[in-house]
N, C-alpha and C positions, 0 to 999 in steps of 0.2 A: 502640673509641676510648674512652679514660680523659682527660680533662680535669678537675684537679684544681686548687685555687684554697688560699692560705691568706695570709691578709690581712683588708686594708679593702677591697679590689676585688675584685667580684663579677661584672662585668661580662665576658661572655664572647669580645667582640671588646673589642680597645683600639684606644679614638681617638684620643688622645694618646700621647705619650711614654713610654718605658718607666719613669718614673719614677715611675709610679701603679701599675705592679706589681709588688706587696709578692711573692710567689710563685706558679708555675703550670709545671703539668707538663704531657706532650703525650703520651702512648704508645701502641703499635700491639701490647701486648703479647697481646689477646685476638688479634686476627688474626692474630699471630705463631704464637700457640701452636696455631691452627685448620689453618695452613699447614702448621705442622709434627708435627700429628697427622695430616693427609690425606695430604701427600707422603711422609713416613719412618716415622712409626709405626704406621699401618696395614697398608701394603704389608710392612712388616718381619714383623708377627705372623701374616699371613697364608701369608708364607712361611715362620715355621717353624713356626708348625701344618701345612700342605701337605705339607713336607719329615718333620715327625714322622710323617703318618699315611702316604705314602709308604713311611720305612723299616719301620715295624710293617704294612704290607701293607692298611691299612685298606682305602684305595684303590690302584688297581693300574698306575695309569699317574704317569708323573712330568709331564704336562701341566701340571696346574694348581701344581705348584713352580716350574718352568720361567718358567710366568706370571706367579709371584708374585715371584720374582726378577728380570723384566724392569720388573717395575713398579716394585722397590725401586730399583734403577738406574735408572729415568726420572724417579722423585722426589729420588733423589738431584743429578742431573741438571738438575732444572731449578731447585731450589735453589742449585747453586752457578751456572748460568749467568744466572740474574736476580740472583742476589746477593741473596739473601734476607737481611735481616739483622729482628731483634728490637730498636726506638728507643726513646730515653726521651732528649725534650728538657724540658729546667729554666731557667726564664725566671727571672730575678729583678732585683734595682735595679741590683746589682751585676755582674756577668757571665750568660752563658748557656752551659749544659752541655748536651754529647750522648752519654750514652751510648749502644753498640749494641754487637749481636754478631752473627756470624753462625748461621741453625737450622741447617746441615749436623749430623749425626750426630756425638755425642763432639765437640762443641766446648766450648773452654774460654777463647777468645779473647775476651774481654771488650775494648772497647779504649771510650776518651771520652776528647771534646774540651772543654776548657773556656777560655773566651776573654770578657774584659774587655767589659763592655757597650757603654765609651766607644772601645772597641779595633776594633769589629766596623764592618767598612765597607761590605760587601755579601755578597748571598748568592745565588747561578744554583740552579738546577734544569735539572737536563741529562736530555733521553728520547733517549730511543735504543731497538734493535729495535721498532722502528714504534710508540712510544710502552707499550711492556708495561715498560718498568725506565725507574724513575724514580731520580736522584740527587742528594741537595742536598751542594753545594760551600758553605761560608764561606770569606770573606776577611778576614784579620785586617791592620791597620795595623801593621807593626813599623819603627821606625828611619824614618817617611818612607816607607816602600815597602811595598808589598798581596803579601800573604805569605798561599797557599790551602790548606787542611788538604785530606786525602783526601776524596773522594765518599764519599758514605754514601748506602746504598741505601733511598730511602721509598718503594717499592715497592707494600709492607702498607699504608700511608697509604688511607682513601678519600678521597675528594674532600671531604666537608665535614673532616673531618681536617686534611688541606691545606693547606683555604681559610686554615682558622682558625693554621696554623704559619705559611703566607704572610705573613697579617697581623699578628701576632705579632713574624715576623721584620722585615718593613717598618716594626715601631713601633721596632723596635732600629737598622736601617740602611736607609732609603729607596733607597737604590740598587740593592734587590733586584731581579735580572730571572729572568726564567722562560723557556725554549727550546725 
């Protein structure tokens, strides 16, 4: 967790309004990059070291490729089925930004939401598969009517992480609920 601050306000929860913060960022990028060292870059090298000493004969059975190959595919796998993505939320007086992306392999899809502070009306946290993926939806005001950007997976999130974006998000939209 990276919580980064740049301003007059120091204070690592806010108790008031988001008007007291000048800038602050939120990110999961170490545990992003620890996910996706264990699930895809590991299992990867092990199979093609595996597979090199296979074809040079070093070792003589193709088991342990075989292995290493099921594992690349089971991290592949659960990568895209939890929806792993890499966050960086950006709080400031003015609006709040989200970047993310997804860690699958050869991803290039950067995608961020960015939405007006006095615009933002609420914000759900949705669990699903017995609580293992977690997703924060926003709601923006537009025209009179509550208009919801795609889920984004906070997955990578820990719990003090969380707390601290919940509260964050609540100084921006009290109407935040959690599911």
């Amino acid at each position: 967790m990276r919580v980064s601050y740049v301003g007059e306000e120091q204070r690592l929860l806010p108790a008031t309004a988001p008007h007291v913060i000048k800038k602050m960022e939120i990110d999961n990028d170490k545990r992003a990059s620890r996910a996706k060292m264990i699930l895809i870059s590991i299992p990867f090298v092990l199979l093609l070291v595996n597979g090199l000493l296979a074809i040079f004969l070093v070792i003589l059975t193709w088991i342990p490729t075989i292995v290493s190959g099921l594992l690349v595919l089971l991290g592949w796998s659960i990568t895209v089925i939890l929806r792993l993505k890499s966050v960086k939320f950006r709080f400031n007086e003015e609006n709040v930004s989200v970047l993310y992306y997804p860690i699958t392999p050869m991803t290039s899809n950067f995608n961020k939401i960015e939405i007006s502070a006095n615009r933002l009306v609420r914000f759900e946290i949705k669990k699903s598969m017995m609580g293992l993926n977690r997703e924060l939806v926003l709601y923006e005001n537009i025209s009179g009517q509550e208009a919801s950007y795609p889920p984004v997976s906070i997955t990578l999130f820990g719990k003090d992480t969380l707390r601290i974006l919940e509260e964050y998000l609540t100084a921006y939209c009290p109407a935040g609920t959690s599911s």
